[in-house]
N, C-alpha and C positions, 0 to 999 in steps of 0.2 A: 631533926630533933623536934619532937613534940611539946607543942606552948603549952603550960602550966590553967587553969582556972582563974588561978587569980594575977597571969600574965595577960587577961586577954582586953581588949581596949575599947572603954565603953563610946557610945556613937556619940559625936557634935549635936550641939541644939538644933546647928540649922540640918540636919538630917531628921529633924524630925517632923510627924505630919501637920501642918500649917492648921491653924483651925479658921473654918470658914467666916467670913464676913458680912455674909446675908444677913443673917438675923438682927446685927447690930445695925443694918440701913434698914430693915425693916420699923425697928422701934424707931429710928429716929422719925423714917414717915409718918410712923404713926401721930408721935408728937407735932409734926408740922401740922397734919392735917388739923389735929384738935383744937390746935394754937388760932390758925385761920378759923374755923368754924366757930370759935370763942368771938373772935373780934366780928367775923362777918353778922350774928344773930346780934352781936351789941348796937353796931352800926344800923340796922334793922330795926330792930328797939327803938331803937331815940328816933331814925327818924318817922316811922309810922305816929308814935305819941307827939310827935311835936306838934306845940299848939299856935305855933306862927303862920298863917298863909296870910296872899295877896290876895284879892277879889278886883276883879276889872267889870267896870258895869258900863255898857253901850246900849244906851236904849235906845240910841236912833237904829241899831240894828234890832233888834227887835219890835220897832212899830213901822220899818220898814217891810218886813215878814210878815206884819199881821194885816197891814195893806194890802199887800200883792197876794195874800191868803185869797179876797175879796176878788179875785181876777178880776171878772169883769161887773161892772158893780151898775144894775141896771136903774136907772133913775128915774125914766120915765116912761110911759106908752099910750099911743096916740091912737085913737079910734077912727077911721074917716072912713067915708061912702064915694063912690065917682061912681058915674053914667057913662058906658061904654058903648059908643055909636060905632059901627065898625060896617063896611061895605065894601066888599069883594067884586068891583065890575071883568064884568066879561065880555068879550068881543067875539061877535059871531059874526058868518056872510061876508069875509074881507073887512070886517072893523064895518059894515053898515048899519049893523044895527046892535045894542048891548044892553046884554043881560047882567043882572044883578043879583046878590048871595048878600042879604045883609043881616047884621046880631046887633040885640041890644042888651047889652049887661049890666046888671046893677050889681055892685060890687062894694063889698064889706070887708074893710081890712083893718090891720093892727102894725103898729112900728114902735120898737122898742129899741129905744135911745139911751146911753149909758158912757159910761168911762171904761178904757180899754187898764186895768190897771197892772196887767203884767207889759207893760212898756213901761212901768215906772225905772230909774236909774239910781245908781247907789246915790249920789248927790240932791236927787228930789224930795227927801224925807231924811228928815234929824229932828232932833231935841235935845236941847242945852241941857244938860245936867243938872248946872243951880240954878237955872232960874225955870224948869221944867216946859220952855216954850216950844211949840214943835210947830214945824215947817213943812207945808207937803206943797211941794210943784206940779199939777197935773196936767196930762194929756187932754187936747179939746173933747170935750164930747162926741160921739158919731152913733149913726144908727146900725144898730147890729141885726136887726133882719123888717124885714116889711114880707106879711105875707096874709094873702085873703081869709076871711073867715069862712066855710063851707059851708057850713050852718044857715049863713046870710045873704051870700052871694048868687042868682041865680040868673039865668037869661029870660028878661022879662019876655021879646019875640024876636023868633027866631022868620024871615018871608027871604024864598028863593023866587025868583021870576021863570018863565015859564021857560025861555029858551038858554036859563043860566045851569050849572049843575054845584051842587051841595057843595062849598070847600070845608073839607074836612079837617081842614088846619085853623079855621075862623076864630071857632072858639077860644083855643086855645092862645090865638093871636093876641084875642080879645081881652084875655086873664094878664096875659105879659104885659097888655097896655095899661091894663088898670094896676098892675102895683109900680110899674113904672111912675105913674100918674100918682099915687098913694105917697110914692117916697119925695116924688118932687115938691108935691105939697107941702108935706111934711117940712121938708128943708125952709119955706119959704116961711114958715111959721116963725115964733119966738122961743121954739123947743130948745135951741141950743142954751140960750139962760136959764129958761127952766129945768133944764139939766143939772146944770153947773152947781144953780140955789143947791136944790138936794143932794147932788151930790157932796157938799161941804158941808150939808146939815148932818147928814151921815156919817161922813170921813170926821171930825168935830168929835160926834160921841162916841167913837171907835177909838179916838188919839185920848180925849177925857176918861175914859175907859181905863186905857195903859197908865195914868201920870198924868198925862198933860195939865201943866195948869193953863194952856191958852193955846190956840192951831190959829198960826196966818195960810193961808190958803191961795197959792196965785195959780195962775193957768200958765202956759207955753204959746 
């Protein structure tokens, strides 16, 4: 028997096509997203304008830096002259008889005596905040080169004897002894205070420069 038109049975809801769910998780990212980039650009805002900062001021770090800027900070230098007597004997005929190679040098030098300031230490240099007093502890003085003047220096006479032969090292023996002799001088002087004075005349108007209202100054 053949079903009628208006026997026939319409289809259940859930037979029918589901409609997708994409686009509704789509809107809602959308909205998150916006929602975050709202707050993230607020947060952003307020803090760039805000007009609250701290400020930290260390100025014994910074007249420590401007010290050791100074590395080596040369204070003084010393002119001096020595007379180089030098004599090369030689031995001829089993040591009976001997021959001589002698130099005499006059010699012109210079030594320049200073403070080494990149051996300063974090604790050798401060300044008090309120009361602006700074402190610098320094290394002794020493001399940082001794070396002859060219200009100056010459071999007044040079006399080889007749059975001796030329030592070709003399001269140059001669130049070692005379700054050897140059520097020992030196030492034996009062160079080392005289150092020191200038150097803290100096170091003084380098810390009254930065603030300072007053530099105590000791040595090590």
């Amino acid at each position: 028997m053949s079903a009628n038109a208006d026997d026939v049975i319409p289809s259940s809801p859930s037979s029918r096509r589901a409609m997708p769910l994409w686009p509704m998780l789509l809107v809602g990212l959308v909205c998150l997203i916006g929602t975050a980039a709202y707050f993230a650009s607020n947060y952003l805002f307020h803090a760039t304008t805000s007009t609250s900062s701290v400020v930290s001021v260390r100025p014994s770090a910074t007249l420590l830096v401007a010290v050791r800027d100074l590395a080596r900070l040369e204070t003084t230098e010393l002119h001096m002259e020595k007379v180089i007597d030098l004599t090369d004997t030689q031995s001829r005929f089993f040591g009976l008889v001997q021959g001589t190679d002698a130099i005499l040098l006059v010699a012109s030098g210079n030594v320049s005596i200073g403070v080494d300031l990149s051996k300063l230490r974090e604790d050798d240099v401060s300044m008090d905040a309120k009361t602006k007093v700074a402190t610098l502890r320094l290394p002794e003085p020493e001399i940082f080169s001794v070396h002859l003047d060219e200009k100056k220096t010459y071999v007044y006479r040079r006399t080889t004897s007749l059975i001796a032969e030329p030592n070709p090292q003399l001269e140059t023996q001669a130049r070692q002894q005379a700054i050897a002799s140059i520097e020992k001088a030196a030492r034996e002087t009062d160079i080392t205070d005289r150092a020191k004075r200038q150097a803290e005349r100096q170091l003084r108007t380098l810390a009254t420069g930065l603030g300072a209202s007053s530099v105590n100054v000791t040595w090590r």
